[in-house]
Every structure is written in C-alpha cells, then in structure tokens.
C-alpha positions in Angstrom: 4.7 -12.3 -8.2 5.7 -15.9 -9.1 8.7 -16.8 -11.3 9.4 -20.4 -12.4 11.3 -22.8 -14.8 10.1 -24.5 -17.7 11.8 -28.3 -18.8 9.8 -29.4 -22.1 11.3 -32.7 -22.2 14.3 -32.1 -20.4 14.9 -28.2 -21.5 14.5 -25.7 -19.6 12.3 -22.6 -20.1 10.4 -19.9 -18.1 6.8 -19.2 -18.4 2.1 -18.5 -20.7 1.9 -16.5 1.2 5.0 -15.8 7.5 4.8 -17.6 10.2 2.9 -17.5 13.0 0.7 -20.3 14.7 -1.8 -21.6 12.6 -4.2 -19.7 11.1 -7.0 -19.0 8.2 -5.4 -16.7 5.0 -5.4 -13.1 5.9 -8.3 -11.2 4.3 -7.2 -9.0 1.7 -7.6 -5.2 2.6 -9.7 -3.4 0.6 -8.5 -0.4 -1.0 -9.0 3.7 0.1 -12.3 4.6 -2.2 -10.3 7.5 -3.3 -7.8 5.2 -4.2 -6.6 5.7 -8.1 -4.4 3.8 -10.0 -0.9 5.1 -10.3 0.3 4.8 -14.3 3.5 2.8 -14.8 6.2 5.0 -16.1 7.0 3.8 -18.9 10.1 1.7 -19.7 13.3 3.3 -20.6 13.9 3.4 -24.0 16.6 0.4 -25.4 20.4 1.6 -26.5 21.9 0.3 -29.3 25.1 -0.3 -29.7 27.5 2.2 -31.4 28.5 -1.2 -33.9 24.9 -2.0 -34.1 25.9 -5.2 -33.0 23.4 -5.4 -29.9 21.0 -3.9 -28.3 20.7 -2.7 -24.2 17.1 -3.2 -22.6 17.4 -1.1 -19.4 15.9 -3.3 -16.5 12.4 -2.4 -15.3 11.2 -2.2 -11.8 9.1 -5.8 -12.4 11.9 -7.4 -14.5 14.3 -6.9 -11.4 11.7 -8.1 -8.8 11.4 -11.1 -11.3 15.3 -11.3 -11.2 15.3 -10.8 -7.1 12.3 -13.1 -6.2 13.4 -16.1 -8.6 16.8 -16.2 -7.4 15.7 -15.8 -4.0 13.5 -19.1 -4.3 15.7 -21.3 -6.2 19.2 -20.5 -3.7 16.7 -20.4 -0.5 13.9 -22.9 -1.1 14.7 -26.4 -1.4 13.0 -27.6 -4.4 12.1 -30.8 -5.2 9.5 -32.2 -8.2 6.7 -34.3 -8.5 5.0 -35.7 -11.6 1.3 -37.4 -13.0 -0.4 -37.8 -16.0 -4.1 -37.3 -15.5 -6.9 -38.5 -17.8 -9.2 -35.6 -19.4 -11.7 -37.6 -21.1 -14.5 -37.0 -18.3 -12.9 -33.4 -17.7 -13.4 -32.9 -21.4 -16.8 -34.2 -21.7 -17.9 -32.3 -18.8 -16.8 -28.9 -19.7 -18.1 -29.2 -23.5 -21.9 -29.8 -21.9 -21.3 -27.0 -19.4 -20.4 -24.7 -22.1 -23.2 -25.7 -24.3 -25.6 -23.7 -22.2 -24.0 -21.2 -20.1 -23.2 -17.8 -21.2 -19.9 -17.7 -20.4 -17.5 -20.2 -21.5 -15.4 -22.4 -19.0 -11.4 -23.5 -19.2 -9.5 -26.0 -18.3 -7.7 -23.2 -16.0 -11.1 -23.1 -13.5 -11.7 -26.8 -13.2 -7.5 -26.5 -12.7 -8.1 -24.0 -10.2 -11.0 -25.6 -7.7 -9.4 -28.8 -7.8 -6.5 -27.6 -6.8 -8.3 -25.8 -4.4 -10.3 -29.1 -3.0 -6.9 -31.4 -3.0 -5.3 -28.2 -1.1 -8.3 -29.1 1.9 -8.0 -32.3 1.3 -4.5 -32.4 2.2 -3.1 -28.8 4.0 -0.2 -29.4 4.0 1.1 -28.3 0.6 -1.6 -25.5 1.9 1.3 -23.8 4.2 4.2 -21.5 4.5 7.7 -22.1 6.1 8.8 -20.1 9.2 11.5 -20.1 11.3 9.6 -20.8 14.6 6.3 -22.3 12.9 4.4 -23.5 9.6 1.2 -21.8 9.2 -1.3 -23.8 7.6 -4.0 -22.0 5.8 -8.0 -23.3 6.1 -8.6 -21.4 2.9 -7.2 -22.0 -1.1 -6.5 -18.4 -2.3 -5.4 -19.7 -6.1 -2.3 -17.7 -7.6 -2.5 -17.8 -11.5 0.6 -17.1 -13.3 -0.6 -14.3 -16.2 1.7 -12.8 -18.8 1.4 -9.4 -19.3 3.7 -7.3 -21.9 5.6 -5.7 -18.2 6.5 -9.3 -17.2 4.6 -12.2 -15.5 1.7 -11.3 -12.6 0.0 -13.7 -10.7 -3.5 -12.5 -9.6 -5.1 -14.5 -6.9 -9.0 -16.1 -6.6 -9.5 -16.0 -2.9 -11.4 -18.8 -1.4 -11.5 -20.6 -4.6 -12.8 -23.8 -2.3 -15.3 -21.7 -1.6 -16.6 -21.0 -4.6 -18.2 -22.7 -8.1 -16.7 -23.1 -11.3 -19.2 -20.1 -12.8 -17.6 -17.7 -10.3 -14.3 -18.9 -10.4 -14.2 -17.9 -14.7 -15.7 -14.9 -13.9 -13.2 -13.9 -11.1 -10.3 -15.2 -13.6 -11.9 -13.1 -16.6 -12.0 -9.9 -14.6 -8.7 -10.4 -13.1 -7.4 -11.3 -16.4 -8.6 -8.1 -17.9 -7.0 -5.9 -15.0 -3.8 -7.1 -15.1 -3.2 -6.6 -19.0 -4.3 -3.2 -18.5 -1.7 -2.7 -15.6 -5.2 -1.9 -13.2 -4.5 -4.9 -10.7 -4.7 -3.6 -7.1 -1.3 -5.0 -4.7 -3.7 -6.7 -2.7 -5.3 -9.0 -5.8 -1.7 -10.4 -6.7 0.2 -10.2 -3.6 -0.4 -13.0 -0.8 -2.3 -16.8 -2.0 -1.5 -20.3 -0.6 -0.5 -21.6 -4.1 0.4 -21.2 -7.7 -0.8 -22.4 -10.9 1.2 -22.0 -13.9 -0.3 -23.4 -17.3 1.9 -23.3 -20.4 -0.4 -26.3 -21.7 -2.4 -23.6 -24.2 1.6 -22.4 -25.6 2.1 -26.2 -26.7 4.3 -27.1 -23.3 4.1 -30.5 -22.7 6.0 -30.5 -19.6 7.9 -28.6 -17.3 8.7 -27.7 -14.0 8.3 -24.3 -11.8 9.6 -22.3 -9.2 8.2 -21.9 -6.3 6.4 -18.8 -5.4 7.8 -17.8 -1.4 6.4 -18.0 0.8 4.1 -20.6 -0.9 5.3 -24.1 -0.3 3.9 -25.5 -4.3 3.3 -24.8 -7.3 1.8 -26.8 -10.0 3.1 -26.8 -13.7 0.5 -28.1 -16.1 1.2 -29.2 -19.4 -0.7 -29.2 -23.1 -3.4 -32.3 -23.5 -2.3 -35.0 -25.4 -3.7 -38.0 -27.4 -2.1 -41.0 -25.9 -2.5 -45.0 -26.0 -3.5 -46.2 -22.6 -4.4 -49.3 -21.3 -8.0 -50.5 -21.5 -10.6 -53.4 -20.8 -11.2 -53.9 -24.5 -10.5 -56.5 -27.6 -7.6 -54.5 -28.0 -6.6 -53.8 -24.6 -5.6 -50.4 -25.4 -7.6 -46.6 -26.0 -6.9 -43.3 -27.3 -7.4 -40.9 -24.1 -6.7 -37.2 -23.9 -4.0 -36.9 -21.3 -2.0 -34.3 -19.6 1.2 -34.4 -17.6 1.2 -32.3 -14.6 4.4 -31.1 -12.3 4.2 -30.3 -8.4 7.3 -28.3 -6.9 7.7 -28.6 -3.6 9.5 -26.3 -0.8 10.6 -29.9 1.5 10.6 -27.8 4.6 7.2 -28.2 4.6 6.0 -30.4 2.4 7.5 -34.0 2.6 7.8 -36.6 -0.6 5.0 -38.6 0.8 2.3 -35.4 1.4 3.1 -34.1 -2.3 2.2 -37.5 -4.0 -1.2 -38.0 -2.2 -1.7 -34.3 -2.8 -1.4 -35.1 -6.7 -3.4 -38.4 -5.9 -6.3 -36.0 -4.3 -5.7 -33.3 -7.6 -5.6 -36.6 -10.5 -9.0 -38.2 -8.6 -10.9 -34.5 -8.8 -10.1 -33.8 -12.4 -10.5 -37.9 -13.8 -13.9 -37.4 -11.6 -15.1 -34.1 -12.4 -18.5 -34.3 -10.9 -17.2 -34.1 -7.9 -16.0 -30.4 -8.6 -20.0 -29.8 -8.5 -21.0 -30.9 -5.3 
C-alpha cells in the first residue's frame, strides 16, 4: 500500500520493497490453487450525531493501514523532492499511431510505467531499499501503481516491467485494474515493487508531490498535460508543446540529490524519445 501528498501549486492534497546484500526482486509466491478469496466485511455503518450536526465514519482495517503506513514514511523517511517538465509531443504522436491499429488501447500510464522502469536500470540506485546494515539494490523494475478503489488507495505491482513491452504492460495494468476494484487482488500482486507511480494528471492535477512508499526509496508524482509556450528554432522563436510536470520523492538514505536528477534526466530522455521504449 502507498500513501502520498498532493501540492497543486503549493496545496497540498492526497491522491487518482529489507536489507540484505544485494540482490534481484524476490519472486512473488504464487498462491495455494485452492486458494479463494476471502470477502471484505463490510464497513461499519456511520453514526450520526444525536444534534445531527456530524457524522462518525468508523475507521476500516485499510483506512488505518493508510493512517499507519503514511505516518510511518513521512516521520521515518527523509523526504526530499525533485521536479521536470517533460515534452509529450513525440509521446503523443507515438501513442495515437499505436492505438490506431492495435486492439487494445495504450495510456500514458504504460509508456509512464516502462520508462520508469528503463531509467530505474539505467540508474539503480533509486532502484533500492534502505537497511540498517545494507541497501539492496534490485536488477529488476517491479512498477507499483497507485489505484483508487472505493476501500481506499491499492497499489498493484507489474513485475519486471523492463522486461516487458508496452502491449503487455496495458494488459497486465487492465487486469490488475479490474481485480483490485472488485476487492480480488491477491497480497502478493500489491505487496513488495521497487517503485511507485502515482498519476493524478487524468483528475486535472497539475502538480504535486508524494510520499514515499517504505521500503521503496521513490516515487514519482505525475501531473495533467498541458499546452505551454516553449522555446523554439522558428520566426517566432517560440511553440505550443504539450507538456507535463513531473515530481520524484526521494528517501536521501539512499538516494542522493545528484542520482535523483540524472534519474529524471534518464525518465525526461525516454518519454521526449519514445522510440526508444520499443527497442
């Protein structure tokens, strides 16, 4: 589970993994065939007040793991925040020809996901976890995505994302996607990954910033597109360019000023070059 702050514009909002030497991510156990679901119970009912001035929301079991784990990261983890605007054009162009003759439609969220995944190879060391003896560094990008679900937030995991093309990745996030509204996602599909993505860009967010996920080391907060002037080689000297502003929280145990900026240099030159999500 992965809780986080907003800031749109300088508010603040909330948003829609142990040590050892170093080694690749754990594979995730697969579950008993016998295994079923068990039902949530469902939520105690809210109290009004006798005055009918408020109403009591009794606390579920996820809303005080939310409570516990956000806490937890912002008092224990020292947090620290990076930010880029990254050009969309090419991204934009890319996806709308991709789309035009596959079956299934890709999102911004999957080329998010396996360029985060490449710049997390590219640079391992926001790949890591903190320990008190040792930070493991991970080989492998298993991709937390923040999800809303009406219980709270869930953040379901694509394993190996580096591994894997942007066909599978939407059809890993589609399935997982379906799962967790229906309260059907197994432990081992949302607990564990090597970082978080949290995109609020679809709810209008232009910016904000997150809170890390322990024992992850980063998370990225990605903001809405926008139309913006930029500079260009032209009579005018300026263009209209679909840009978005991006946020990297950083735990600096383990990941140092320096390492997060070329990590968002590695994540800004994947997604203004998108054909190189393809080889």
């Amino acid at each position: 589970k992965q809780w986080y702050q907003r800031r749109v514009r300088g508010a603040v909002d909330i948003e829609n993994a142990t040590p050892v030497a170093p080694a690749s991510a754990p594979a995730p156990t697969a579950p008993a065939p016998e295994h079923v679901p068990v039902a949530t119970p469902p939520a105690p009912a809210p109290v009004v007040s006798a005055d009918g001035e408020y109403v009591e929301i009794p606390l579920t079991g996820m809303r005080k793991a939310i409570a516990k784990r956000l806490t937890q990261s912002k008092q224990e983890v020292p947090h620290y925040y990076l930010t880029v605007e990254i050009g969309l054009d090419a991204l934009m162009a890319t996806r709308s020809e991709l789309n035009s003759t596959a079956p299934s439609k890709l999102s911004v969220t999957d080329f998010l996901i396996k360029a985060c995944s490449k710049a997390l190879v590219d640079v391992p060391q926001v790949n890591s976890q903190w320990g008190d003896t040792a930070i493991r560094q991970y080989t492998n990008a298993d991709i937390s995505v923040a999800v809303a679900t009406d219980s709270g937030l869930i953040t379901p995991i694509v394993f190996g994302a580096n591994t894997k093309g942007l066909k599978k990745i939407n059809g890993d996030m589609a399935s997982l996607k379906e799962k967790a509204s229906a309260g059907k996602l197994q432990p081992h599909e949302f607990q564990g990954g090597t970082f978080t993505i949290s995109n609020l860009g679809m709810m209008g967010v232009q910016e904000f910033t997150a809170v890390i996920n322990p024992p992850q080391s980063a998370i990225l907060a990605v903001g809405a597109p926008q139309k913006k002037l930029v500079p260009a080689n032209n009579e005018q000297g300026f263009e209209v360019s679909t840009v978005m502003s991006v946020t990297l929280s950083c735990d600096h145990r383990v990941v140092d000023g320096a390492v997060g900026a070329k990590w968002l240099q590695a994540l800004k030159r994947y997604l203004e070059k998108p054909i190189n999500l393809l080889l």
